[in-house]
N, C-alpha and C positions, 0 to 999 in steps of 0.2 A: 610742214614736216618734210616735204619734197623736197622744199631748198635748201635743207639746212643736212640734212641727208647727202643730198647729190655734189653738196661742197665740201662734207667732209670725204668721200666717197674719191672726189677728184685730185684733192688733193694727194691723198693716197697710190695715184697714179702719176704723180710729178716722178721725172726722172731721178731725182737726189732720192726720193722717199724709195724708188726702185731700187737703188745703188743699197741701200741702207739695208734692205731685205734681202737681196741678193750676199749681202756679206754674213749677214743672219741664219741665212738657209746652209751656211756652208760650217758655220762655228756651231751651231742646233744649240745657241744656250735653252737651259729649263722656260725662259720665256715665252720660245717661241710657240712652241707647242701652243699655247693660251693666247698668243696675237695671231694665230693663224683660224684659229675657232672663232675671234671676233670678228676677224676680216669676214670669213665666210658671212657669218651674220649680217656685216653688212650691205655686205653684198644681196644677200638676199632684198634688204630692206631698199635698197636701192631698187631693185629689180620690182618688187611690190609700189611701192611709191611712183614708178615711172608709169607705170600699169594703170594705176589706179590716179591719176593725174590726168592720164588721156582721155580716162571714160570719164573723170568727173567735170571736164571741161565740155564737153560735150551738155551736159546738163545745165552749165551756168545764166546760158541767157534764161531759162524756166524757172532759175532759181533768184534772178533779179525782177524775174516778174512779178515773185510773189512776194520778195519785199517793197518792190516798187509799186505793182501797181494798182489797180482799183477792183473791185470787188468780182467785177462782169471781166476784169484781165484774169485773175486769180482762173473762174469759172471756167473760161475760154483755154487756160493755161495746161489745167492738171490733165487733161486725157493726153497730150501731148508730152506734158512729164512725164506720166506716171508710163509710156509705152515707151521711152526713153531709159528709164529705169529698168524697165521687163528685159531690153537686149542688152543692160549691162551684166545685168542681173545673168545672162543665158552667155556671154561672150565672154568676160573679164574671167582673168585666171586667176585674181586673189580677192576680188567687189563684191563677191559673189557669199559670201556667207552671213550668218545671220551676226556674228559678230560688228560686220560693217554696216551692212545693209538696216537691222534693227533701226542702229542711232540716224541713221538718217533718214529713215520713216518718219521718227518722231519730231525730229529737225524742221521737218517738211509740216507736220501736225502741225506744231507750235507755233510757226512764222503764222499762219491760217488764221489760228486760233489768239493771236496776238493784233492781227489785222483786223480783224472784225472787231476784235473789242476797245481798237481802235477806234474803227469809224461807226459804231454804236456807243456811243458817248450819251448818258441818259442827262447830264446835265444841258447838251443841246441839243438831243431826241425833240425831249417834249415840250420845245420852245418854238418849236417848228410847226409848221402847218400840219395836220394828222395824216396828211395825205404823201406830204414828204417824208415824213419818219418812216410810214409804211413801208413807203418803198426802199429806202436804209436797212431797212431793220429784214426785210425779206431778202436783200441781195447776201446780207451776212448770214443770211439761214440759209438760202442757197448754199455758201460757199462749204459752207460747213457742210451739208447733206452730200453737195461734191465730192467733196474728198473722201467722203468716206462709201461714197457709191464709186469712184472710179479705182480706189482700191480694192473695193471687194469685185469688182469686173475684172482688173488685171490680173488678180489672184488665181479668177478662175480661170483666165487665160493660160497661164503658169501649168495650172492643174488638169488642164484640158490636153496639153501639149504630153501629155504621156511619159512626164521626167518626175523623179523622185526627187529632184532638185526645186522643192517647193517652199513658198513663204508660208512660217507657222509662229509667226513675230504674235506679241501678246498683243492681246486686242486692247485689254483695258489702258494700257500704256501708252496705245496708238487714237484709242477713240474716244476715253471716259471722259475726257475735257470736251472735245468739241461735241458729242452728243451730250452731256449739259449744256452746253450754251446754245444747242438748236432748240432745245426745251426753252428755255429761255427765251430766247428772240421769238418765239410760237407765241408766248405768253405777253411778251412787249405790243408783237405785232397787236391782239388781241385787244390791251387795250387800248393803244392808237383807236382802231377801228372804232370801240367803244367812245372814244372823243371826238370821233368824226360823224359819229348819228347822233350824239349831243348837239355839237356847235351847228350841223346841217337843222338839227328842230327846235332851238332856240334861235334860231335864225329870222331876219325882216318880217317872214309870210305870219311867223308864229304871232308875232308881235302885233303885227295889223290886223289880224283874225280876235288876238282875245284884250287889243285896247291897252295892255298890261304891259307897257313899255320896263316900269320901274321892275315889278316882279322877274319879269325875263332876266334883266343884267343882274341880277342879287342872285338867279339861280345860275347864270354865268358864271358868276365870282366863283360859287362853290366849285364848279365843274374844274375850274383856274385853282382852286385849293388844293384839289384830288392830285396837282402833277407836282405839290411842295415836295414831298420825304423826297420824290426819283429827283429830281433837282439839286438835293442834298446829299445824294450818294457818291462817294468816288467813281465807284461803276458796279455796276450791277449784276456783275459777276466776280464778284469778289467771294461770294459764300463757298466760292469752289475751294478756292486757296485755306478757307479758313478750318482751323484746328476742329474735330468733330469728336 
């Protein structure tokens, strides 16, 4: 919007387009009145867009990190965002209201919340060691408690600082997906674990203690049956999206 702004904007300012208004200002057809109201406008939006260009470049290596990078980057990332945000938030002369600010709360939610459920993929969770999904499945629950603990701390920093200039953005808007899916990944983690005190005691020791080689791998199989349906899922946060 900036570039396409600041090029109409320039053009505007070529000499010929000068000469053209200059002849304009002197003859006052009924037009001018009405291109002199739009100029202003533009003008404004030029001045907003230049504004808010500066401060948003300042965020962008924080904002490639969280589509770029991994789970423990995300983690490491948002306090450095989100206190990034707090002084555009208190400096910017047009960044600054809930109109902007909102949608890019949720921006910031969603990339989150789209990355974990990235790398929590239940068709190759639980094909995995139970010990590796664990810790998969925990780093996405991290990510998501993150985000929503370093906003609710910047918030109260905000609130702390004694300005009526405060964030009162909807929460459900901002949190109801990713507190579902920390629910979720609680309940993944869960049974991981549960598959990893199976396979730990149907294990060698179990087997040389009760002689019952054959029983052991039959009650294997089953244990190996229990991870079909999550195998056959698209993903396992799907019931979010779905019609209620």
């Amino acid at each position: 919007r900036s570039s396409k702004v600041s090029t109409v904007y320039e053009q505007l300012q070529l000499p010929a387009v000068r000469r053209v208004l200059e002849v304009l200002e002197v003859s006052e057809p009924p037009v001018l009145q009405l291109f002199q109201e739009s100029l202003q406008q533009l003008q404004m939006m030029h001045m907003v867009a230049k504004d808010n260009v500066k401060f948003l470049t300042t965020l962008e290596r924080h904002f490639k990190n969280l589509a770029t990078g991994s789970m423990l980057t995300i983690i490491e990332t948002l306090p450095s965002l989100m206190n990034a945000i707090r002084m555009v938030w208190i400096i910017s002369r047009y960044f600054n209201t809930d109109n902007y600010m909102e949608p890019l709360m949720k921006r910031i939610a969603d990339q989150i919340c789209d990355k974990v459920e990235e790398q929590i993929n239940v068709n190759q969770i639980f094909s995995m060691e139970p010990q590796k999904a664990m810790s998969i499945i925990m780093d996405g629950k991290n990510a998501l408690q993150k985000w929503n603990d370093v906003y609710l701390a910047t918030r109260y920093k905000i609130e702390e600082s004694a300005t009526d200039h405060r964030w009162e953005f909807d929460q459900q808007t901002l949190f109801k997906k990713s507190r579902y899916m920390s629910k979720i990944c609680k309940d993944l983690w869960d049974i991981a674990q549960v598959l990893d005190q199976f396979y730990k005691f149907l294990g060698p020791e179990l087997k040389e203690v009760t002689g019952d080689s054959r029983g052991i791998e039959d009650l294997m199989k089953e244990v190996e049956a229990l991870k079909t349906d999550f195998r056959n899922m698209k993903s396992i946060f799907d019931d979010f999206n779905a019609p209620h």
